[in-house]
C-alpha positions in Angstrom: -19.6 -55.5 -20.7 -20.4 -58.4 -18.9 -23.5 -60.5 -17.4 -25.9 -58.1 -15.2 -25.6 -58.9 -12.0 -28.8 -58.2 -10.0 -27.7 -56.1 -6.2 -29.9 -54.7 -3.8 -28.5 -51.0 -3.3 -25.0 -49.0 -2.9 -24.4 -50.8 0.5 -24.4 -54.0 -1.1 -21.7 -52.8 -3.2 -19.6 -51.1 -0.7 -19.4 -54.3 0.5 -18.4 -56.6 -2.3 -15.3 -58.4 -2.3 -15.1 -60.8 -5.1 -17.9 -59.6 -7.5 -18.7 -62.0 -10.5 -19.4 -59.5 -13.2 -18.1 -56.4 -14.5 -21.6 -54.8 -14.4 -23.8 -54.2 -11.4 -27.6 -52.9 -11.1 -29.1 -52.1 -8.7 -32.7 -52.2 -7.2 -32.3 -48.7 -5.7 -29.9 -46.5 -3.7 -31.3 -47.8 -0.2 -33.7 -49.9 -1.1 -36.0 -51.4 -3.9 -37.7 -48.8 -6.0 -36.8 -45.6 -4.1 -36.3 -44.2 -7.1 -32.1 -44.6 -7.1 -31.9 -47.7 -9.4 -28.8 -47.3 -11.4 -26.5 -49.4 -13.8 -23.1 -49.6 -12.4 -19.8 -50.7 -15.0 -16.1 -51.5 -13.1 -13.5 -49.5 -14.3 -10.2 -51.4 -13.7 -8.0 -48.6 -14.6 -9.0 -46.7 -11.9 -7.6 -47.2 -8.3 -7.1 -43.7 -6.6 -10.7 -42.5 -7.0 -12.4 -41.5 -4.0 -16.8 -42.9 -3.2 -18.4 -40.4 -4.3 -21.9 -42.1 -2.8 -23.4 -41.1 -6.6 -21.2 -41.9 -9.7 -18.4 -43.6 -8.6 -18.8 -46.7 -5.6 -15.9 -48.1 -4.6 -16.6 -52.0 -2.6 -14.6 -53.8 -0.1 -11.7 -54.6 -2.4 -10.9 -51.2 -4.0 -12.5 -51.4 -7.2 -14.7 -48.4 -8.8 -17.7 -48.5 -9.9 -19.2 -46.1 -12.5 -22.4 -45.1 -12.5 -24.2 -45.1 -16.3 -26.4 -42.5 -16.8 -28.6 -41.2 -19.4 -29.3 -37.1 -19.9 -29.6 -36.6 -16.2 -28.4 -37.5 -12.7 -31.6 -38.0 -10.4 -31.0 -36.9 -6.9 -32.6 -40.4 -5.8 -29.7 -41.6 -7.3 -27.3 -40.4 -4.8 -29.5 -41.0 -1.8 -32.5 -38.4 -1.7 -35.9 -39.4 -0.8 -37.2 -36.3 -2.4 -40.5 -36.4 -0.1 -40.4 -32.6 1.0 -39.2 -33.4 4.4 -36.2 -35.7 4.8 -33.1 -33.9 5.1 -31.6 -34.4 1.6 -28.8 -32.0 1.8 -25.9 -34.6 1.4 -27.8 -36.4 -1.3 -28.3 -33.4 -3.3 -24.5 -32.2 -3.1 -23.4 -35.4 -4.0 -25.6 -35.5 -7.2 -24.2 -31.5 -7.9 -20.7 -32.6 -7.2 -20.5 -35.6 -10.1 -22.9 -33.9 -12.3 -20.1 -30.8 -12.2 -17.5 -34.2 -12.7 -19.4 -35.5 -15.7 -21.0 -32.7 -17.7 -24.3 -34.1 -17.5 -27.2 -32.2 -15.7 -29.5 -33.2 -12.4 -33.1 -33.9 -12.7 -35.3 -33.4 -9.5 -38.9 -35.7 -9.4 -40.4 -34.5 -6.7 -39.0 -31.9 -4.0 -35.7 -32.1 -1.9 -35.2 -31.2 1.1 -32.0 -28.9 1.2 -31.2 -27.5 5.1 -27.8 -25.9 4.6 -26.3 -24.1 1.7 -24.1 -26.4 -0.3 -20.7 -25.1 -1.9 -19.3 -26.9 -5.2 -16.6 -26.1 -7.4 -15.9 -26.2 -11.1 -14.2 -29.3 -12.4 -10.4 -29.2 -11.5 -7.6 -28.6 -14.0 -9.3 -26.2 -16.2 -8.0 -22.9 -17.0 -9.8 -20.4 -14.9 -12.2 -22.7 -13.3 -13.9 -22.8 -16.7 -15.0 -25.7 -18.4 -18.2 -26.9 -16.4 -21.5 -26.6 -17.5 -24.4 -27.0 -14.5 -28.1 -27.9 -15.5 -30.6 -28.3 -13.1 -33.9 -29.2 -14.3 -37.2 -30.7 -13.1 -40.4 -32.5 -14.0 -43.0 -29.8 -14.0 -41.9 -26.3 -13.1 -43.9 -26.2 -9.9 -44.0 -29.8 -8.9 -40.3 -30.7 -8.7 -37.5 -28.8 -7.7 -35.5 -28.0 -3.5 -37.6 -27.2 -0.5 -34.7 -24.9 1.3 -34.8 -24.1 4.8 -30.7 -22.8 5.1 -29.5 -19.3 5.2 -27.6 -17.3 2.1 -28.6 -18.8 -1.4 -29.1 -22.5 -1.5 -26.7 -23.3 -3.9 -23.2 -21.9 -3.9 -20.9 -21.9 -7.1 -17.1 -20.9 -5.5 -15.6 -19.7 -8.7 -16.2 -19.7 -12.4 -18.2 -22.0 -14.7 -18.6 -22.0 -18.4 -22.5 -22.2 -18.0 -25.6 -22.3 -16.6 -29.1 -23.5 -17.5 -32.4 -24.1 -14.5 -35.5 -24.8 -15.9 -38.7 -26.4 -15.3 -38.5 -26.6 -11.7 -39.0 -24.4 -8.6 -37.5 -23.9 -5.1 -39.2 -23.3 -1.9 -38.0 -20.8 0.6 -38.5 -18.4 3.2 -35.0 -18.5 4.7 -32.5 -17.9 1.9 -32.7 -17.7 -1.6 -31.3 -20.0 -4.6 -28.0 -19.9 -6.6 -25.2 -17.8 -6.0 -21.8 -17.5 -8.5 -18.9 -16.3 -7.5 -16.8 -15.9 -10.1 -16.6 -15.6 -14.1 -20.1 -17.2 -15.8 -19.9 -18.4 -19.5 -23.5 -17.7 -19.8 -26.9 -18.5 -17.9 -30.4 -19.4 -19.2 -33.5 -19.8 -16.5 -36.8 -20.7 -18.3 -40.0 -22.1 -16.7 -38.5 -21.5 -13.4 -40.5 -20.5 -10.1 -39.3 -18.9 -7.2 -41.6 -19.4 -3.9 -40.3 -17.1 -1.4 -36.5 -15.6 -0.9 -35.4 -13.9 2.6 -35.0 -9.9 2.3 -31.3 -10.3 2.6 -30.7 -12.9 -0.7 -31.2 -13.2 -4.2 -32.8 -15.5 -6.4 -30.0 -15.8 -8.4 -27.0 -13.5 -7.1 -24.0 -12.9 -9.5 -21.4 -11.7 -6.5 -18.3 -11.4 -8.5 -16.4 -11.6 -12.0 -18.7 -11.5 -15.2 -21.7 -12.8 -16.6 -21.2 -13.3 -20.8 -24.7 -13.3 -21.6 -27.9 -14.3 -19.6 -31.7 -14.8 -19.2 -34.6 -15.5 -17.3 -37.5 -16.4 -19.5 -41.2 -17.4 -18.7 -40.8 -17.4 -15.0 -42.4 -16.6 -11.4 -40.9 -14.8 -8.6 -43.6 -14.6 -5.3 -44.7 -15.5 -2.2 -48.2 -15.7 -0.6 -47.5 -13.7 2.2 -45.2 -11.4 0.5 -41.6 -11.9 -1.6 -39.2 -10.4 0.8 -35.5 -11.3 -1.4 -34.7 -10.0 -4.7 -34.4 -11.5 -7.7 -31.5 -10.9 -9.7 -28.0 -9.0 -8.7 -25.6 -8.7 -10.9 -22.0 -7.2 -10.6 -20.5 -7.2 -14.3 -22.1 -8.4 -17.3 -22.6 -8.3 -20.8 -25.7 -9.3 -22.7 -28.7 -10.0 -19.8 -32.3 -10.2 -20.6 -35.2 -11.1 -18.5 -38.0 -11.6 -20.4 -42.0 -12.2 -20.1 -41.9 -13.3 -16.3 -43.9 -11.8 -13.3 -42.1 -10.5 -10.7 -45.3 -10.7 -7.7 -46.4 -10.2 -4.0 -43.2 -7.8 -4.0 -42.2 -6.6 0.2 -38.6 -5.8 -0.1 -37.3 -2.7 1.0 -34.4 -2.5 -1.5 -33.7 -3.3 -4.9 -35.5 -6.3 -6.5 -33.0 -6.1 -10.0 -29.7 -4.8 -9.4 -27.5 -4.8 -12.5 -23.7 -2.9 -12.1 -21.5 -2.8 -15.1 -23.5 -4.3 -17.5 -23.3 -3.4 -21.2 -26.4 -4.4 -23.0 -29.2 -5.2 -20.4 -32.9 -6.0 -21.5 -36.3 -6.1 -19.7 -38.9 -7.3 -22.1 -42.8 -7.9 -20.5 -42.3 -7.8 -17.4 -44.7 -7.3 -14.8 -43.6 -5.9 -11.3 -46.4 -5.9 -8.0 -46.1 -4.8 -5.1 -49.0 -5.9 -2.7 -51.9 -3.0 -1.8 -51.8 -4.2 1.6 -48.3 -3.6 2.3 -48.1 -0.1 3.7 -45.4 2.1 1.0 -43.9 3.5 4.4 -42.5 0.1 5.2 -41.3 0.0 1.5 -39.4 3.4 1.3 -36.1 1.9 -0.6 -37.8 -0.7 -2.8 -36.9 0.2 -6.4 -38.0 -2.5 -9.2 -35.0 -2.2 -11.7 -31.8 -0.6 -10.4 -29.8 0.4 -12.3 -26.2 1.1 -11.1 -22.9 2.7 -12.4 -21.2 2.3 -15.5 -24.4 0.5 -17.5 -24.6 0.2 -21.4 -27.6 -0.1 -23.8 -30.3 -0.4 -21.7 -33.5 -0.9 -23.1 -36.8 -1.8 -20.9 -39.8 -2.9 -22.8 -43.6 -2.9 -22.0 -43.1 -3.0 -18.2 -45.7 -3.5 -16.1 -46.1 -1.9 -12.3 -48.7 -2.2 -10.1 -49.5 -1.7 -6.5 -48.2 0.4 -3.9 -44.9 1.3 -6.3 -42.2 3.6 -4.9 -40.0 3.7 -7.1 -39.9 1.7 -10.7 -36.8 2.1 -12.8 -34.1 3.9 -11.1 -31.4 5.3 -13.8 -27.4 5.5 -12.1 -24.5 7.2 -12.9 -22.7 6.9 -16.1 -25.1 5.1 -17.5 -25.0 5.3 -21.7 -28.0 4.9 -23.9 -31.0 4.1 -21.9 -34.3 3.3 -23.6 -37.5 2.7 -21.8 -40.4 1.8 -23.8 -43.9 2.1 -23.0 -44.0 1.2 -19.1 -47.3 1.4 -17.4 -48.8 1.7 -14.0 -51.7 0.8 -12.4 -50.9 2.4 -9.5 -52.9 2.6 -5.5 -50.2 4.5 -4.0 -50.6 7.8 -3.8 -47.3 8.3 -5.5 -45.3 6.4 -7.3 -42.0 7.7 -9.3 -41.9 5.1 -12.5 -38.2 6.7 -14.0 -36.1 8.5 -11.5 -32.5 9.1 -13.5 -30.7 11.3 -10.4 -27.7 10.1 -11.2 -24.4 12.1 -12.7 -23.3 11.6 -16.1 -25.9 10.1 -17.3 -26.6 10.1 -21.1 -29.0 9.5 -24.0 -31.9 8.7 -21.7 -35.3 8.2 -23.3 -38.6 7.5 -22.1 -41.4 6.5 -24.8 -45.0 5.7 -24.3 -45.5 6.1 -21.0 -49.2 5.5 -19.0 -49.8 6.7 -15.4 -53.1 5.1 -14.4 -53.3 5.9 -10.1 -56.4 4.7 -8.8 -55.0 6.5 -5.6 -57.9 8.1 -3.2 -55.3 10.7 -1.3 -52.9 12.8 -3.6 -51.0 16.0 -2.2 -52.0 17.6 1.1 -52.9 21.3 0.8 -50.1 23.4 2.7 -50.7 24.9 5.6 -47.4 26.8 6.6 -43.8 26.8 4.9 -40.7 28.0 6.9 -37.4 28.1 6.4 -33.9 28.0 8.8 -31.0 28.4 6.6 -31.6 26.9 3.2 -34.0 24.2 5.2 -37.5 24.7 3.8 -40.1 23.3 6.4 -43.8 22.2 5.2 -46.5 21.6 7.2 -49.5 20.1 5.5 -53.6 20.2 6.9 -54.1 16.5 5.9 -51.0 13.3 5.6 -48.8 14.2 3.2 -48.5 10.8 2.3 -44.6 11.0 1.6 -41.3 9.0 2.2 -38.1 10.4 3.2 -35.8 10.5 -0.6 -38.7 11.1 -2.8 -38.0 13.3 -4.9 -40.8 16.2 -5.0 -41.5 19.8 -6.9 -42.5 22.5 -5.4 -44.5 24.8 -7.3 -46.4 28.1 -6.7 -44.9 30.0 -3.6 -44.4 33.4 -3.7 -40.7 33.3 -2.7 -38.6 31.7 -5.5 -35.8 30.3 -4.0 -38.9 27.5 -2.0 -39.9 26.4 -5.9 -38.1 23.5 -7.9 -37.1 20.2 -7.6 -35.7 18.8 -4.2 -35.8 15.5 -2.7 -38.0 15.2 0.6 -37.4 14.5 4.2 -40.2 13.2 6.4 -40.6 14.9 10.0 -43.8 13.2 10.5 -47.2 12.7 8.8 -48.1 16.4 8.4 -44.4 17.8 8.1 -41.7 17.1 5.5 -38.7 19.3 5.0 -35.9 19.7 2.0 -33.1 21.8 1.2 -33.0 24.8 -1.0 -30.6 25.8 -3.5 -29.8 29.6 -1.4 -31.1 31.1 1.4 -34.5 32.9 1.2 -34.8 36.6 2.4 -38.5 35.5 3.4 -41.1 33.0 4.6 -43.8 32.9 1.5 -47.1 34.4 2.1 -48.4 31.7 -0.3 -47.0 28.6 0.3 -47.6 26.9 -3.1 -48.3 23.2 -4.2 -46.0 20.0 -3.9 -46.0 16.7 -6.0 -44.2 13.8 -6.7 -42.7 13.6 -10.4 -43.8 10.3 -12.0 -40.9 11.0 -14.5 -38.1 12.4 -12.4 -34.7 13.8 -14.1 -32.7 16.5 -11.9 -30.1 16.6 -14.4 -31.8 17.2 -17.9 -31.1 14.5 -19.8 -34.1 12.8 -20.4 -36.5 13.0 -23.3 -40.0 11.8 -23.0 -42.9 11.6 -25.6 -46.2 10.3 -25.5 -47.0 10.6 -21.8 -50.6 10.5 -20.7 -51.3 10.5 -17.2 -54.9 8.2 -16.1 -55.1 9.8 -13.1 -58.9 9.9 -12.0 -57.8 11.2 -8.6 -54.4 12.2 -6.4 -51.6 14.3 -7.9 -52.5 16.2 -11.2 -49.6 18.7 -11.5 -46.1 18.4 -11.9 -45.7 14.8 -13.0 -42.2 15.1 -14.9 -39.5 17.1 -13.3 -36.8 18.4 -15.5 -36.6 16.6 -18.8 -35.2 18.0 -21.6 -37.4 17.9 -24.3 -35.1 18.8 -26.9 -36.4 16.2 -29.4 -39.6 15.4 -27.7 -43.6 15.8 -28.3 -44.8 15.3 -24.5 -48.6 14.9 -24.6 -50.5 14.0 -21.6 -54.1 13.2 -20.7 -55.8 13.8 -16.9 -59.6 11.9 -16.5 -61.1 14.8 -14.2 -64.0 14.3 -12.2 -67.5 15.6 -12.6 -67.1 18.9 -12.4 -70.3 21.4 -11.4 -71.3 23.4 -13.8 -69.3 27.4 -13.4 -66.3 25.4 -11.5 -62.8 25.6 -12.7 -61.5 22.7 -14.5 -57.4 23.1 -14.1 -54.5 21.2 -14.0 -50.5 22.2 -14.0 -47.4 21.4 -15.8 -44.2 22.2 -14.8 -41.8 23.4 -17.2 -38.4 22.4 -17.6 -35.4 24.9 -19.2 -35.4 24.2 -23.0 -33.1 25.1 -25.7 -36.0 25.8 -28.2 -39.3 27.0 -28.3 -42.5 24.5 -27.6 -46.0 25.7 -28.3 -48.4 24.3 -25.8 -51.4 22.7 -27.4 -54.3 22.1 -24.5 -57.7 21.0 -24.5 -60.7 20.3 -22.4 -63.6 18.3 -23.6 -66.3 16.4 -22.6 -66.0 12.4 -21.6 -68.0 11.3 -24.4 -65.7 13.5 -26.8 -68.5 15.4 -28.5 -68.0 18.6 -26.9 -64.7 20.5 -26.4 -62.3 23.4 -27.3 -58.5 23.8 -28.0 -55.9 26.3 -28.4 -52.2 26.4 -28.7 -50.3 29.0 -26.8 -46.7 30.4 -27.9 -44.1 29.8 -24.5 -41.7 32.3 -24.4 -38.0 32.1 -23.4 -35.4 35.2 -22.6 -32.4 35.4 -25.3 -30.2 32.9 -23.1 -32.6 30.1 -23.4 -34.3 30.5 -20.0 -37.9 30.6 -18.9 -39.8 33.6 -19.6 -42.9 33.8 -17.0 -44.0 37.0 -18.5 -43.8 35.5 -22.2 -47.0 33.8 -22.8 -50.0 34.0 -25.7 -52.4 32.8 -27.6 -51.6 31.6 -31.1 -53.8 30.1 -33.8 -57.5 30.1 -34.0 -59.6 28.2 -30.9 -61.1 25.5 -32.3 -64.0 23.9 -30.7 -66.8 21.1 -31.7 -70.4 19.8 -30.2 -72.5 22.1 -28.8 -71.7 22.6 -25.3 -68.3 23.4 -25.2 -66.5 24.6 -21.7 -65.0 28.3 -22.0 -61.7 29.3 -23.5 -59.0 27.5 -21.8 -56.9 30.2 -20.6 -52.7 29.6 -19.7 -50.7 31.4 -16.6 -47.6 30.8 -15.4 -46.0 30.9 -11.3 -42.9 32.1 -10.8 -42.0 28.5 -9.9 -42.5 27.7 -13.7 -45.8 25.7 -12.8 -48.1 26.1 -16.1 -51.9 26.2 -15.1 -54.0 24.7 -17.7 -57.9 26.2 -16.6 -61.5 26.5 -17.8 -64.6 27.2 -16.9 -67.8 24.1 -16.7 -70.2 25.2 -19.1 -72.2 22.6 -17.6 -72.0 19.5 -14.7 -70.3 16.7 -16.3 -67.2 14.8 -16.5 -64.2 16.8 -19.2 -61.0 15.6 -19.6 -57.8 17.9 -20.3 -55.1 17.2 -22.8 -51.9 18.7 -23.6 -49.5 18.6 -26.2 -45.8 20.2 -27.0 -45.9 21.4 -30.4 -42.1 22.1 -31.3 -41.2 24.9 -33.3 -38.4 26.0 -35.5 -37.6 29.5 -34.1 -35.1 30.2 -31.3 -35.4 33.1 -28.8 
């Protein structure tokens, strides 16, 4: 290279016509230190290349210019000001556009202004639009990054790239959301990445066709103060994704906030879901945390964390093939919340392990004042808000007609009225209407397995809170925090039983809340010779056992003819107990 010759900005460039070097810098892109200074190198061998406005200048007599940069293109350098409020739309393309050109990445300082989405393309005359690898990065994860104002997602990827890598920056939206691919992706990695705001109808990062090969989001923030209305990740076919110890916050989206289709081998690791307490669950009735759709492989979601108004936390699709959830928790002020609802066909080897219900919900189920039935349309009115949502699913337990008891998804007439559809037509209205609740574990087609399930619940629903599993392989034990109880009241609490293939003994327990007093026993379950629930089939086994001094009475077992198990004792005295209950499997078969 040449002498440096000393030039005010791009303009003074554009407008050269006998320059006196072979190397150029320049003060800034505009002016003197806005932030676009830049070395500049002519290229002699090139005479068809168009101005790019960012790495290649082209002055008054047709020579190009190249711009020399280090690890990263700065968006100053094609013209931002990067002050939050200019419109730096066409700076910021430009610096997308010849980072895609020259394989190096874009570095934000400070925030751009982006008003419109901006479309790019891989770099030309690779096989399969492959062969481009995008970085965007920042200086400080929630100091630097694009203030968007546009609709859709901010960026726009028209067909396949070889990678992808965002970190340490953030973008600011209410109107749209950030980076969507449309086509084949070698790979993505977000770290240290933080998502303020998305619209309800975008994604954070949205994955609209072809497949992902491998992906993550680590260490990042999706919220919003006044609630995060988009989702953040949709993907339609991909292999290998991960997101991993992020929070997922301020959560007001009335659909899926993860959707992964067709993924084989997807992985949620520490993650922590919220939904806001102040936003009402009836505005909320479709939001589901972690979808997951048809056709999914080796799923496995680890130590995740939902709290708030939850409807629905981990919804289990079709076909899906080894799924594995590992010790989720709530801490739940909804009155219900379903944490794993697996409804759909041809699912298989689903597990749940580890699983803690904590509500701190003030309003569980309504008593029931009236059930009807038209056809095979059950109607229940309730004396107090049912405090439902139309596609929950719900078991009914306890009536005194069979064919109103089971599991059934809900329909919401109003407050005080819900209906759902029975399996046949009854030949009667119940005289005793029975009990509802909402599964926390919900499985119509027994596939699942569950073990070490304890349910917090200091108030709201108590019965029912897995629907259907098969515990085949499992050792379900739960735990229920009563109140204080007077002394001579009942202390009770219901399971309801699934159809097994073996025999379980029940193992329940009631003791006091400083666990010095209490009393055990383990009762046989009995099942007819093909494998089906035997109401009539119930005993004692063993020897009660019992410690401290004021034990509550016996806890006795019955059974509905809706399969609900009531757990119940007696208060020795006025105090706080808590029940427990464990599935002891045995050897023998009916």
């Amino acid at each position: 290279m040449g002498n440096v010759q000393s030039i005010a900005n791009v303009a003074a460039i554009q407008a050269l016509t006998s320059p006196a070097t072979d190397v150029l810098q320049t003060l800034g892109y505009s002016s003197a230190g806005d932030g676009g200074a830049l070395t500049y190198v002519l290229k002699a061998s090139d005479t068809t290349s168009a101005d790019n406005g960012c790495s290649i200048i082209v002055d008054a007599s047709g020579n190009r210019w190249y711009g020399v940069f280090d690890d990263f293109i700065l968006p100053q350098m094609a013209g931002a000001k990067a002050d939050g409020s200019t419109d730096d739309t066409a700076a910021v393309t430009r610096a997308v556009t010849a980072a895609l050109a020259t394989g190096i990445g874009v570095k934000f300082k400070g925030f751009c202004k982006v008003t419109s989405q901006i479309t790019v393309s891989p770099k030309s005359g690779l096989p399969s639009g492959r062969g481009t690898f995008l970085r965007l990065t920042g200086d400080h994860y929630s100091m630097s990054g694009i203030t968007y104002t546009g609709a859709s997602e901010c960026l726009k990827v028209a067909s396949g790239t070889d990678g992808i890598m965002i970190d340490n920056m953030s973008c600011n939206t209410t109107s749209g959301g950030f980076l969507q691919i449309n086509g084949d992706c070698g790979g993505f990695h977000v770290d240290r990445f933080f998502m303020n705001g998305c619209a309800a109808s975008c994604w954070a990062f949205n994955f609209v066709s072809g497949t992902v090969y491998t992906g993550n989001i680590d260490n990042s923030r999706f919220w919003y103060s006044t609630g995060y209305a988009g989702g953040v990740l949709a993907i339609a076919n991909g292999i290998n994704v991960a997101i991993r110890n992020t929070f997922i916050s301020q959560q007001t989206k009335n659909g899926d906030i993860v959707s992964i289709t067709n993924c084989k081998g997807f992985h949620v690791d520490t993650v922590q879901f919220e939904t806001p307490t102040t936003t009402a669950v009836s505005s909320i009735p479709n939001q589901v945390y972690v979808n997951i759709h048809d056709y999914c492989f080796d799923v496995v979601i680890d130590n995740a964390y939902f709290e708030g108004n939850v409807v629905r936390g981990i919804v289990v699709g079709g076909a899906t093939r080894t799924c594995r959830i590992r010790a989720p928790f709530s801490l739940n002020a909804a009155p219900y919340s379903v944490l794993v609802d697996a409804p759909g066909p041809n699912n298989t080897a689903l597990s749940v392990e580890g699983l803690v219900y904590a509500s701190s919900a003030t309003a569980g189920p309504a008593t029931i004042s009236s059930c009807t039935h038209s056809g095979t349309t059950a109607t229940v009115v309730t004396a107090t808000a049912h405090n439902l949502l139309s596609g929950l699913p719900i078991v009914r337990a306890g009536a005194d007609v069979a064919a109103f008891n089971g599991s059934f998804t809900a329909t919401v007439v109003n407050s005080t009225t819900f209906t759902y559809t029975m399996a046949s037509t009854p030949a009667s209205d119940p005289a005793v209407p029975g009990a509802y609740d909402v599964p926390v574990v919900n499985d119509p087609n027994n596939l699942c397995t569950l073990s070490g399930y304890a349910n917090n619940a200091t108030t709201g629903p108590q019965t029912s809170r897995v629907s259907k599993l098969n515990p085949e392989t499992q050792e379900a034990s739960g735990k229920i925090l009563t109140a204080v109880v007077s002394s001579g009241s009942a202390i009770s609490v219901g399971l309801q039983l699934p159809s097994l293939f073996g025999r379980y003994n029940l193992v329940v327990g009631i003791q006091t809340g400083d666990n010095n007093h209490g009393i055990m026993t383990e009762w046989r379950v009995g099942w007819n010779a093909g494998h089906s629930f035997n109401i009539t089939n119930c005993q004692q086994v063993g020897t009660t056992q019992s410690w401290g001094t004021v034990p509550p009475t016996s806890p006795g077992l019955s059974v509905s003819s809706g399969g609900l198990v009531s757990i119940g004792a007696t208060s020795a005295t006025s105090q706080t107990y808590n029940v427990f209950w464990y599935w002891k499997k045995t050897a023998a078969l009916n």
